[in-house]
N, C-alpha and C positions, 0 to 999 in steps of 0.2 A: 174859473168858477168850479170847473170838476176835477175833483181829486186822479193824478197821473197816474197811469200804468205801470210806470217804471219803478223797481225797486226803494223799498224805505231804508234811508241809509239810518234809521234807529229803531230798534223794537216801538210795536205800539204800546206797552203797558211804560216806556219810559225810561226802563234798567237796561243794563246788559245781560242782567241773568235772564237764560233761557224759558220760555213758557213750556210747563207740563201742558199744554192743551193740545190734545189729538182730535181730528179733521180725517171724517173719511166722506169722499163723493162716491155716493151708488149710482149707475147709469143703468139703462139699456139702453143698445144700441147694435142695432142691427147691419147696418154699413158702415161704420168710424164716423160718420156726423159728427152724433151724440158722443161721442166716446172722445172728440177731438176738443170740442165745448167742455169735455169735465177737465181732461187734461189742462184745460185752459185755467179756469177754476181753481184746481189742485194749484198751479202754479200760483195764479192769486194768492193764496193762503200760506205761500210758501215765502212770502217776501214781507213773513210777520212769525212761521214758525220753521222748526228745522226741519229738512226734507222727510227726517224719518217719523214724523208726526202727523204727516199727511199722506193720506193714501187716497188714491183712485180707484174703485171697486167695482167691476163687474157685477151685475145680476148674476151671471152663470157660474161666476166663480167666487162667493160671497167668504169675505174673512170674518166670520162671526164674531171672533172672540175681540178682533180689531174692533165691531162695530160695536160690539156691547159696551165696549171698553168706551170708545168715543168719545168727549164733550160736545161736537159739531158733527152733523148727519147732513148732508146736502144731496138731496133726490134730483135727481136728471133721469128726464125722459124724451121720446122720441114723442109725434102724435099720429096715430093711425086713425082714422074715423071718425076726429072730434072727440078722440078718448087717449089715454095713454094702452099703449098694446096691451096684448096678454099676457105676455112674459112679464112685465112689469110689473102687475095685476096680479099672477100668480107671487112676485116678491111680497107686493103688498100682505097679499093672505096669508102667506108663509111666517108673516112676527106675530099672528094674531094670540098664540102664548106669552111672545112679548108683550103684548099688548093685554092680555090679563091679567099679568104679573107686573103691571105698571115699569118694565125693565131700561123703558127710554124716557120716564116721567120727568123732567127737567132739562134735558138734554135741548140743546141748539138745532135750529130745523131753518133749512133754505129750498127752495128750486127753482130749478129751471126746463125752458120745455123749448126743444128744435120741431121745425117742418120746413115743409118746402115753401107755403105762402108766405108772404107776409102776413096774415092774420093766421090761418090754418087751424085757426080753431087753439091755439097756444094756451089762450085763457084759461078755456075748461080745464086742459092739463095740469097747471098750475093750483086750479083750485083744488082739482082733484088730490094734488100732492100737499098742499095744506090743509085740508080737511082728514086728510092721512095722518099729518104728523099731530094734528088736532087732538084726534083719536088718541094718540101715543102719550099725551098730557105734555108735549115738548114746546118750546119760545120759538116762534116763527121770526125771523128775520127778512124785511123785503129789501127794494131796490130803491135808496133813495136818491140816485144817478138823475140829473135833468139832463135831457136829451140836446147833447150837441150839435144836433142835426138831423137828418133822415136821410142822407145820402150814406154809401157802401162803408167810405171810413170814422162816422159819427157813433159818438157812442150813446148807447142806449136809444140807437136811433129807432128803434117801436114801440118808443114811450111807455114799458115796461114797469110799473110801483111794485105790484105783489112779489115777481120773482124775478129771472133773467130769461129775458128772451131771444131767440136765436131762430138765423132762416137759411137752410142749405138748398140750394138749388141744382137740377140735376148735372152734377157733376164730383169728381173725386173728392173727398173729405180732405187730399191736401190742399184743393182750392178755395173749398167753400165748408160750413160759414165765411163770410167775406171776413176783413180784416179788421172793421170796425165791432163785428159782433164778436171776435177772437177777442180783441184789447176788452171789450165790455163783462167778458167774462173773467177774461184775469183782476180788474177792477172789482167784481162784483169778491170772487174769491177771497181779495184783499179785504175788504172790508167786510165782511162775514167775520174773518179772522181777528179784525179789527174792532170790531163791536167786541166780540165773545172777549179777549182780551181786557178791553174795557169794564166790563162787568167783573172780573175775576176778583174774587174776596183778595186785598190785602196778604203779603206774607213776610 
């Protein structure tokens, strides 16, 4: 019923020719959680475009000209307080010339949000991060993934529509997210990539 994790052995748009579509995931992440969850993503996206087309982007070390450049913007955050932190917050405020100069008006917009609960307040982040890209005039894209379950290796097991949801628990970032929020991230990636591709004017 759910589209697999595992590599597409043909482009989505159909050809063999390569898609000019550039993919950049912006995170914060404060412990590699979040930062493990975009990589997950990135990878998603990469089994639809070629590696060098998608990049994973740090808040603290922003590739701007990458990001301008973009067709696909995928926000990842951490959640501190029922909120996305303040670093993150500070990226936010930081486009806000982009953001008058309409510089992401059409662009592709996704997110996703980690914490430690299983609820943790994920929602709010999420809305927050589309109401952001809202701002920017950019095409939201959610998670249309039906939940193969709610145990550790089901995918989109927190029933997740608006964005990708993800739960790390106290423990090292190479264990945790568990394995099923890791594949639902790479899932989510791919079809992010998959959509945008889809829509791409004829050439």
């Amino acid at each position: 019923m759910n589209t697999p994790v595992t590599p597409s052995l043909q482009p989505a748009n159909g050809t063999d020719t390569p898609s000019n579509v550039t993919f950049a995931v912006i995170y914060h992440s404060s412990y590699g959680h979040t930062k493990r969850v975009a990589e997950a993503v990135a990878m998603g996206a990469r089994q639809q475009l070629p590696e060098s087309q998608v990049k994973a982007i740090d808040i603290h070390d922003v590739d701007w000209d990458f990001v301008d450049a973009a067709d696909v913007l995928i926000f990842g955050s951490a959640v501190y307080m029922g909120s996305a932190p303040a670093a993150f917050k500070t990226f936010m405020d930081e486009t806000s010339k982009r953001w008058y100069h309409r510089k992401w008006e059409g662009k592709w917009a996704a997110g996703f949000a980690n914490s430690g609960g299983l609820s943790g307040d994920k929602l709010a982040v999420l809305q927050q991060i589309c109401l952001f890209a809202m701002q920017h005039g950019m095409n939201w894209i959610g998670m249309p993934l039906m939940p193969t379950g709610h145990n550790e290796n089901d995918l989109n097991r927190l029933s997740s529509f608006l964005g990708l949801m993800t739960q790390s628990v106290n423990a090292p970032p190479e264990e945790t997210p568990g394995q099923g929020d890791i594949d639902t991230a790479i899932w989510f990636g791919d079809h992010v990539a998959k959509t945008v591709l889809k829509h791409q004017p004829a050439r």
